[in-house]
Each structure stands twice: as C-alpha cells, then as structure tokens.
MOPAC internal coordinates of N, CA, C and O (Angstrom, degrees):
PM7 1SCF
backbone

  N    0.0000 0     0.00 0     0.00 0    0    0    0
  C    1.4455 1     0.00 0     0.00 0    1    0    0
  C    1.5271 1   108.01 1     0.00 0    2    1    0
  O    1.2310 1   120.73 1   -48.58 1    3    2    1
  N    1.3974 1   116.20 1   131.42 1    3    2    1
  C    1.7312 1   114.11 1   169.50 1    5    3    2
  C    1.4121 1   106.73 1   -83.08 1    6    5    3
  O    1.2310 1   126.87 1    13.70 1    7    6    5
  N    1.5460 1   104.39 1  -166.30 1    7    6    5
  C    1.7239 1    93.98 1   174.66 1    9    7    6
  C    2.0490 1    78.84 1  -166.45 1   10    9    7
  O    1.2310 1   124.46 1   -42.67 1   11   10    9
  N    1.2993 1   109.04 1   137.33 1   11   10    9
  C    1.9922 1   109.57 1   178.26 1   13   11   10
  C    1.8250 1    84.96 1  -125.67 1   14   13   11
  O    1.2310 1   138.86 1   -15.32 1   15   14   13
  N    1.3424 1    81.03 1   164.68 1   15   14   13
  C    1.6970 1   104.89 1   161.09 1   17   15   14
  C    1.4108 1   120.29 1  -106.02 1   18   17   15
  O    1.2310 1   110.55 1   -31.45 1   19   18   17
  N    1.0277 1   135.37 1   148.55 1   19   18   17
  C    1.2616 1   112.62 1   178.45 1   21   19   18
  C    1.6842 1    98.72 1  -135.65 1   22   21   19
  O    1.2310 1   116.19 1   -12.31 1   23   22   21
  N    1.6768 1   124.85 1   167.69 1   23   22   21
  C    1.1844 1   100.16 1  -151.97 1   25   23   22
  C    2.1341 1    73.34 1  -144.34 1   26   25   23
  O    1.2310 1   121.64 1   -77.50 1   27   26   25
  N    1.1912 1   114.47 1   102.50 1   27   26   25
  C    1.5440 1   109.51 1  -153.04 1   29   27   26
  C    1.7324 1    83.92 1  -125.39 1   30   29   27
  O    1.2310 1   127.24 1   -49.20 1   31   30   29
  N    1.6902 1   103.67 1   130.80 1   31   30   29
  C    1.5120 1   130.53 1   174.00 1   33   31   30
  C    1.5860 1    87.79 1   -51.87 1   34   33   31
  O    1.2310 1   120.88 1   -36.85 1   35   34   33
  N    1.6911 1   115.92 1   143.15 1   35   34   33
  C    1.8735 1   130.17 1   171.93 1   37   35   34
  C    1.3356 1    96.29 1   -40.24 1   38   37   35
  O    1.2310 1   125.91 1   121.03 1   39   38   37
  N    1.5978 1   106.24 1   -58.97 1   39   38   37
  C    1.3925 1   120.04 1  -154.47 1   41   39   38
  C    1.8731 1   105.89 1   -46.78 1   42   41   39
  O    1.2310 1   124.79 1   124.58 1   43   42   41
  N    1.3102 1   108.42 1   -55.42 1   43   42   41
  C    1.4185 1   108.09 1  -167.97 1   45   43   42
  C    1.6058 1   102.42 1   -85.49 1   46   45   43
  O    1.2310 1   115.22 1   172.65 1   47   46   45
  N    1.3283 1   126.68 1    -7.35 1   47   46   45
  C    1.1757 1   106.39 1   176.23 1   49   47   46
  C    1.8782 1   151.35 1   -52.81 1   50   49   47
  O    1.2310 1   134.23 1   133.17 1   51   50   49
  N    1.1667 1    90.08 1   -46.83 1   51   50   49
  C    1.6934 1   109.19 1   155.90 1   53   51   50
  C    1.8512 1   120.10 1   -54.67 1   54   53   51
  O    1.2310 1   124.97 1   146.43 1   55   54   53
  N    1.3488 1   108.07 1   -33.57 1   55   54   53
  C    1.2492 1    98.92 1   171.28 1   57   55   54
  C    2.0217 1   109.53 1   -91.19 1   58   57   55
  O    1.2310 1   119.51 1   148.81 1   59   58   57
  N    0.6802 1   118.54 1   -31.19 1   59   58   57
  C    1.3606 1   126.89 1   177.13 1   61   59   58
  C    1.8065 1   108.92 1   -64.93 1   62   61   59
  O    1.2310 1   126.35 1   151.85 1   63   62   61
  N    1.1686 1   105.40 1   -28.15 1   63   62   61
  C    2.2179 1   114.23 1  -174.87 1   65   63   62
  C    1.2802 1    90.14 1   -93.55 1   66   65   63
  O    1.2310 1   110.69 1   144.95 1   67   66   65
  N    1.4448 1   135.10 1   -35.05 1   67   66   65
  C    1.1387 1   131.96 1   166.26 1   69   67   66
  C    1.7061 1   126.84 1   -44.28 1   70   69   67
  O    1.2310 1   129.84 1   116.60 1   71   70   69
  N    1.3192 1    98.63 1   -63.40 1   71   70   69
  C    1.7479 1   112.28 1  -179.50 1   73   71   70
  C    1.4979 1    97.64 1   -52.00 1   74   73   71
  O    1.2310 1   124.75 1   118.54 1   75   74   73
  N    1.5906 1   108.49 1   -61.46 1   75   74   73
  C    1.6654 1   117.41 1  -158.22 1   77   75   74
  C    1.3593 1   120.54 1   -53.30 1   78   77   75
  O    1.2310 1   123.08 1   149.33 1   79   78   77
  N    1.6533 1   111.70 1   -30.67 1   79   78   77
  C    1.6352 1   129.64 1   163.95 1   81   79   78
  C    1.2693 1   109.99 1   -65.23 1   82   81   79
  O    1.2310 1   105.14 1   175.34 1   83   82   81
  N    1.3001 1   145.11 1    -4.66 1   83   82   81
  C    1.3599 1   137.76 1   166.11 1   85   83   82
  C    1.4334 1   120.84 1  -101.14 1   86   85   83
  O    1.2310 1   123.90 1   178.88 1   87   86   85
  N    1.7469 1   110.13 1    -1.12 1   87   86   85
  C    1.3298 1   127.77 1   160.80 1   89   87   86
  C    1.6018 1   113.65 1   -55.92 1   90   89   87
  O    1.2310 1   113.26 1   -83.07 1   91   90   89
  N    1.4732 1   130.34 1    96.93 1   91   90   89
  C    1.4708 1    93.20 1  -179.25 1   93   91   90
  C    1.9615 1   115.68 1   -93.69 1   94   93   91
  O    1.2310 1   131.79 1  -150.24 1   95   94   93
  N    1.6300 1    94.84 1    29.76 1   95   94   93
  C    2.0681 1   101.23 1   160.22 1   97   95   94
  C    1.0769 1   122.17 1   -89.64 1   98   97   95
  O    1.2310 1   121.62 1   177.58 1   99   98   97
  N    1.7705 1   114.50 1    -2.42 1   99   98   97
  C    1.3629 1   130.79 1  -152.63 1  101   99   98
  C    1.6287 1   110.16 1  -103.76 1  102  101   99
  O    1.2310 1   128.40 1   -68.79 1  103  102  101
  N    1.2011 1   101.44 1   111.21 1  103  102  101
  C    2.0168 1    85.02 1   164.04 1  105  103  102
  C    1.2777 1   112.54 1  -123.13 1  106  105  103
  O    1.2310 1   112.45 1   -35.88 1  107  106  105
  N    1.5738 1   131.85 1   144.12 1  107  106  105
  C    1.5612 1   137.98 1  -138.96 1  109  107  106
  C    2.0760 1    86.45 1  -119.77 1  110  109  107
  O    1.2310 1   123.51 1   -47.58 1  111  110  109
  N    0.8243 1   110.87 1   132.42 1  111  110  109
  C    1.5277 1   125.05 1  -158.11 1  113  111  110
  C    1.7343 1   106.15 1  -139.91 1  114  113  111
  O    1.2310 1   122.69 1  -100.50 1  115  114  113
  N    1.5465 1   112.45 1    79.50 1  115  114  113
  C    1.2982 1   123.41 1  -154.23 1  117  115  114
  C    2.0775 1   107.86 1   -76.56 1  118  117  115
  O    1.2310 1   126.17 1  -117.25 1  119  118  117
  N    0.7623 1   105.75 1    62.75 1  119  118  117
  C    1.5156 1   114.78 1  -167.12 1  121  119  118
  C    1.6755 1    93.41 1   -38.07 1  122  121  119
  O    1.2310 1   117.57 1   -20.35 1  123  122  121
  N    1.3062 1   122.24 1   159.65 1  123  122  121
  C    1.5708 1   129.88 1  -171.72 1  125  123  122
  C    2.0421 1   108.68 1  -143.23 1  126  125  123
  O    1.2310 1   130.28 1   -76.65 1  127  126  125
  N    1.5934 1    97.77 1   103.35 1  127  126  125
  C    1.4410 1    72.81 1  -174.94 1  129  127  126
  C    1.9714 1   100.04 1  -109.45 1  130  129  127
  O    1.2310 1   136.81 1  -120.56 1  131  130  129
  N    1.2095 1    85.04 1    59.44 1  131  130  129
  C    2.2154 1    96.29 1   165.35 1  133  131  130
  C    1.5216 1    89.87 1  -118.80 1  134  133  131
  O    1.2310 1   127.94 1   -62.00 1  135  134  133
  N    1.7180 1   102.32 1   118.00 1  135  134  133
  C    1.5488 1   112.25 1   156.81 1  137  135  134
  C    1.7254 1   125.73 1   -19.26 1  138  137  135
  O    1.2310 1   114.83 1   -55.42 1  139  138  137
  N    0.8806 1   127.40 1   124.58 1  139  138  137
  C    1.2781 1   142.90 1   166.84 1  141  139  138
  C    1.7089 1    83.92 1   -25.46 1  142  141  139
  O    1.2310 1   120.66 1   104.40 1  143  142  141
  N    1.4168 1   116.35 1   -75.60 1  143  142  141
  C    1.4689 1   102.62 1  -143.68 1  145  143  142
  C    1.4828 1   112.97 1   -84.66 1  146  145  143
  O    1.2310 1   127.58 1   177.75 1  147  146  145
  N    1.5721 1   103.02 1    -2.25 1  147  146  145
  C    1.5193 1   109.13 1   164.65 1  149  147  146
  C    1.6830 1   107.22 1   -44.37 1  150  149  147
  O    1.2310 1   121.45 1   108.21 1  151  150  149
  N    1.5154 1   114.84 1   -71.79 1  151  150  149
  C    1.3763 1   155.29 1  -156.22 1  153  151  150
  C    1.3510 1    86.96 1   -67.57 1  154  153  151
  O    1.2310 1   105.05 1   113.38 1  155  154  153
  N    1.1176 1   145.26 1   -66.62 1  155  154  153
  C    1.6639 1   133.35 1   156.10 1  157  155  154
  C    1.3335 1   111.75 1   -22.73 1  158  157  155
  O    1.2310 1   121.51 1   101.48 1  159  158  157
  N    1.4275 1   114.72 1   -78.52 1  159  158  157
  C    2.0701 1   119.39 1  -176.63 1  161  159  158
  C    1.5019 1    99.27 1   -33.75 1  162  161  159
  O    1.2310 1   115.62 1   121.04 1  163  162  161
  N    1.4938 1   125.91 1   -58.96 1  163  162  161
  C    1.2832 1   127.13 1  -163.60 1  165  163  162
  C    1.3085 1   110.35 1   -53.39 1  166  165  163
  O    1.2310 1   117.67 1   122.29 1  167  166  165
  N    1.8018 1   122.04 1   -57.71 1  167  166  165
  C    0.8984 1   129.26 1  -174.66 1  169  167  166
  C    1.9536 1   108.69 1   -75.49 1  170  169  167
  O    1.2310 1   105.43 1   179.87 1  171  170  169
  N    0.6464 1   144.59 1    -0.13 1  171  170  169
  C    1.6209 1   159.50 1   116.50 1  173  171  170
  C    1.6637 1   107.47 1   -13.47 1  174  173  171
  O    1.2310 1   131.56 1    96.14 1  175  174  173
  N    1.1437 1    95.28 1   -83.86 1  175  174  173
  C    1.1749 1   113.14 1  -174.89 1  177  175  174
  C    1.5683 1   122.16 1   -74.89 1  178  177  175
  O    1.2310 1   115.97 1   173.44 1  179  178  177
  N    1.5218 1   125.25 1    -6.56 1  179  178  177
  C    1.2108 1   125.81 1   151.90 1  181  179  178
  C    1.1734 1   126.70 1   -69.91 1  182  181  179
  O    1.2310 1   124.02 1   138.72 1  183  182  181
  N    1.5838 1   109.90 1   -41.28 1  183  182  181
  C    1.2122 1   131.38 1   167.54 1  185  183  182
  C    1.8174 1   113.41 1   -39.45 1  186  185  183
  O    1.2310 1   137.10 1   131.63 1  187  186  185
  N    1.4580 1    84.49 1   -48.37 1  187  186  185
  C    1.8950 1    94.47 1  -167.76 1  189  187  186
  C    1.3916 1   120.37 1   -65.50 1  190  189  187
  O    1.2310 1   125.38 1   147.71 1  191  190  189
  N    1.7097 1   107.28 1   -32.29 1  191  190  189
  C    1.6746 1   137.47 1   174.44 1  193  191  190
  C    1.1528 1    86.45 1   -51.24 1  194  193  191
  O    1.2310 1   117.74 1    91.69 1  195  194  193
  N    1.0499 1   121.90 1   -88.31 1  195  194  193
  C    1.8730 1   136.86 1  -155.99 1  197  195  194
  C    1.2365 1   119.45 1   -42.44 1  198  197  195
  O    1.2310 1   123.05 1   141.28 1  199  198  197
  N    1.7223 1   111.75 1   -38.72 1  199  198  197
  C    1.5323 1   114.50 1   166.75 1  201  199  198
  C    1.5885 1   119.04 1   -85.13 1  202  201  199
  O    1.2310 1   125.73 1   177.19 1  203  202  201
  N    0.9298 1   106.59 1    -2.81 1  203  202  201
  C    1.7146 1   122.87 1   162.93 1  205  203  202
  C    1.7955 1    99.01 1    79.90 1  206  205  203
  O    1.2310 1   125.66 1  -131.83 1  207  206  205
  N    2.0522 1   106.73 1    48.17 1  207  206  205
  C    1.2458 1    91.57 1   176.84 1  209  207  206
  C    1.3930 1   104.49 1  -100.35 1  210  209  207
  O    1.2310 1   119.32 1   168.95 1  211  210  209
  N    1.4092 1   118.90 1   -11.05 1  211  210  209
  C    1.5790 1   110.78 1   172.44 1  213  211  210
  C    1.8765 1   100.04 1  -133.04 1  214  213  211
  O    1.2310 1   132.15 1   -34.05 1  215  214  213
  N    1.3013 1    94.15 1   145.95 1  215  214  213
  C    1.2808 1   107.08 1  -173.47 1  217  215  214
  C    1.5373 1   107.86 1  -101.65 1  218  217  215
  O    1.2310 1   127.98 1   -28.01 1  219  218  217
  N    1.4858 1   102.24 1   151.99 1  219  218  217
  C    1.3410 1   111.63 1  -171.92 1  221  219  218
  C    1.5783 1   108.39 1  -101.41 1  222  221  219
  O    1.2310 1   122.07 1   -29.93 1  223  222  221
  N    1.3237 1   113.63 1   150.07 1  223  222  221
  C    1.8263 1   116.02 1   163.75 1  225  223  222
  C    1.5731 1   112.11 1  -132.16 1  226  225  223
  O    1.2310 1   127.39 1   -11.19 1  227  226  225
  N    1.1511 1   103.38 1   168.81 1  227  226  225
  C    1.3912 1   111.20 1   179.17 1  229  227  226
  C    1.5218 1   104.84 1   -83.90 1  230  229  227
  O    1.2310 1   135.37 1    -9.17 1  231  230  229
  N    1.7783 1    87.87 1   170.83 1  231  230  229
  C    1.8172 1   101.76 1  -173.74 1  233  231  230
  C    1.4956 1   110.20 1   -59.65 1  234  233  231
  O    1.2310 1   119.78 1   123.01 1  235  234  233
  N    1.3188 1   118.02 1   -56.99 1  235  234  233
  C    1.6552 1   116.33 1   159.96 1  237  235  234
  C    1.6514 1   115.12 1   -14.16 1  238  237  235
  O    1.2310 1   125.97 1    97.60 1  239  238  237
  N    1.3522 1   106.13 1   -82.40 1  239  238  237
  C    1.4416 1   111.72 1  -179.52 1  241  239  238
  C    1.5594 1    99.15 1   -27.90 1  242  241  239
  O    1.2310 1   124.78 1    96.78 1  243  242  241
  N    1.3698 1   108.43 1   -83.22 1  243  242  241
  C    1.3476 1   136.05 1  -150.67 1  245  243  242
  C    1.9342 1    98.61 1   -46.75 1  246  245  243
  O    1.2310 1   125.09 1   138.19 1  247  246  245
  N    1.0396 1   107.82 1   -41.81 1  247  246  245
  C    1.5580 1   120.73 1   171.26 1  249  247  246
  C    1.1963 1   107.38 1   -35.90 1  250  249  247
  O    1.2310 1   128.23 1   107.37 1  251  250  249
  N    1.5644 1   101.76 1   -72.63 1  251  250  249
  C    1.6434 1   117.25 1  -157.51 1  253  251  250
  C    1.1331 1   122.99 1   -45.79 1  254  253  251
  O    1.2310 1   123.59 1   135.70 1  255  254  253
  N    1.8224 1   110.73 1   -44.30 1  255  254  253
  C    1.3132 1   133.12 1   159.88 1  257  255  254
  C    1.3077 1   115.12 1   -53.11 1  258  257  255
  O    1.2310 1   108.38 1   113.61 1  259  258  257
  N    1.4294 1   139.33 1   -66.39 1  259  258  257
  C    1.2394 1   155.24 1   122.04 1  261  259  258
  C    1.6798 1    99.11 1    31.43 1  262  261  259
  O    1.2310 1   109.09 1    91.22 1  263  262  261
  N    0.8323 1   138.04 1   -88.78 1  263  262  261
  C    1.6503 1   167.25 1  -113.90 1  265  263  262
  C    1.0546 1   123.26 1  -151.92 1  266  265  263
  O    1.2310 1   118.38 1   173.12 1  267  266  265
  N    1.8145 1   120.69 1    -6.88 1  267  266  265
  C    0.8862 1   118.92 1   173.11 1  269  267  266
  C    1.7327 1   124.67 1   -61.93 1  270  269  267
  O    1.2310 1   109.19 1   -45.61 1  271  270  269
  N    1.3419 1   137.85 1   134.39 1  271  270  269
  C    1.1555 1   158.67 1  -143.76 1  273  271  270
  C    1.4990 1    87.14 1   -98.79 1  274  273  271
  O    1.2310 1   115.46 1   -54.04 1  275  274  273
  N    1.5456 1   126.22 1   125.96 1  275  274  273
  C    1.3176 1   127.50 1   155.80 1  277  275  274
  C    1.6560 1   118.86 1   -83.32 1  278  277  275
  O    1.2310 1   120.10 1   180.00 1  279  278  277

C-alpha cells in the first residue's frame, strides 16, 4: 500500500474529499495535530456543557469582562 500527502487550496477542498470518497481503493486518514490531551480538555468540557455543569455566554458578555476598564 502507498500513502501521499496532498496539500489542497480551502477553496477546492470539499469538492476534491468529495470525488476521492467515491473511490472505493481510497481510505481518508484524518491525521490531528491538537495534543491528545488538548482534545480530552475539550471533550471534558463538552461533556460538562451538556450536563449543565458550566454555563455558556456570549462574546459580548465575555468582552465586557475581557476589557473591562478598572
């Protein structure tokens, strides 16, 4: 089996993952370069959203605090 990289402009990408998924010699092998334990914290913390242990706000909010002027 070989294996290429390919290095494809945003723009054409969706049409290009498109064609290649109707290859059936093809298998799509989503490499991930966010730390393992990043991708854990995240999923942590999705987890926590959903059970309603931390609450979410908007960018406004988050600003005000952000930037707020002492």
């Amino acid at each position: 089996m070989k294996q290429i990289t390919l290095n494809i402009p945003e723009s054409k990408f969706k049409i290009f993952l498109d064609f290649i998924r109707g290859l059936d010699y093809v298998s799509i092998s989503n490499e991930n370069d966010i730390p393992l334990d990043q991708q854990l914290e995240v999923n942590r913390r999705m987890d926590a959203i959903e059970k309603g242990e931390i609450r979410l706000r908007s960018w406004e909010e988050a600003e005000k605090d952000i930037f707020k002027k002492s």
